[in-house]
N, C-alpha and C positions, 0 to 999 in steps of 0.2 A: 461525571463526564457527560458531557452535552454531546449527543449523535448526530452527525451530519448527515443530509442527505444529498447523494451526488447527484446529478444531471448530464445531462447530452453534454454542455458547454464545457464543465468541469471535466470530464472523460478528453474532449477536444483541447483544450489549454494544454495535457497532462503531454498528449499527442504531439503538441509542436512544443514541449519543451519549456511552458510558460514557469519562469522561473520561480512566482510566489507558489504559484497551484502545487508543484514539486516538493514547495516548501512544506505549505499545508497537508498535503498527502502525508509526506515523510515524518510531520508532527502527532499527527492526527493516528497515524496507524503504528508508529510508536513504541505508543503507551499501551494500544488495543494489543499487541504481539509482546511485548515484554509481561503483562500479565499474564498469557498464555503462557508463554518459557517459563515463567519463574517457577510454577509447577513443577514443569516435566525434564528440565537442567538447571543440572547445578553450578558448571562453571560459567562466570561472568563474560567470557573471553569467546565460550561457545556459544552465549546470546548474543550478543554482539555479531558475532560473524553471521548468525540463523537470520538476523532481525538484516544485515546489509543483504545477504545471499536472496531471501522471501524481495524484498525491494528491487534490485536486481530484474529479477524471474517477471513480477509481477508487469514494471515499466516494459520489458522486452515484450509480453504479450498485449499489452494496452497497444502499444507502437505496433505493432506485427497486422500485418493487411487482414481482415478478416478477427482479429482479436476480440476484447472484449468488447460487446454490442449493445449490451444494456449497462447503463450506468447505474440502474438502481441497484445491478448486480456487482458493485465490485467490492462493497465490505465482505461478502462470504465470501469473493472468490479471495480475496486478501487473505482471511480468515483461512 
């Protein structure tokens, strides 16, 4: 797997909604979050919810005044 590196613009698209960025995001992290789960739950039905619920949480603080500020920081804050 090939690492991305975000940016200011990338952080901004995500912010207004930019429909590929969303896309890219929601690909991109994934895979990175289903290798974590697959660890630590067992059922399929609980990753799935863990993997929409982390997406969820994450876009509401990206969007949220004051949210996340560095964009080189948002794989750990994913994470």
């Amino acid at each position: 797997m090939e690492f991305y590196s975000f940016d200011d613009s990338y952080l901004q698209r995500l912010r207004e909604h930019d429909f590929q960025t969303e896309q890219h995001f929601v690909a991109y992290f994934s895979k990175l979050i289903l290798i974590k789960l697959r660890s630590r739950v067992r059922s399929s039905s609980a990753i799935d919810d863990i993997r929409q619920e982390t997406f969820v949480r994450v876009l509401k603080v990206v969007r949220a005044e004051g949210g996340v500020r560095n964009a080189e920081r948002l794989g750990g804050f994913v994470n």
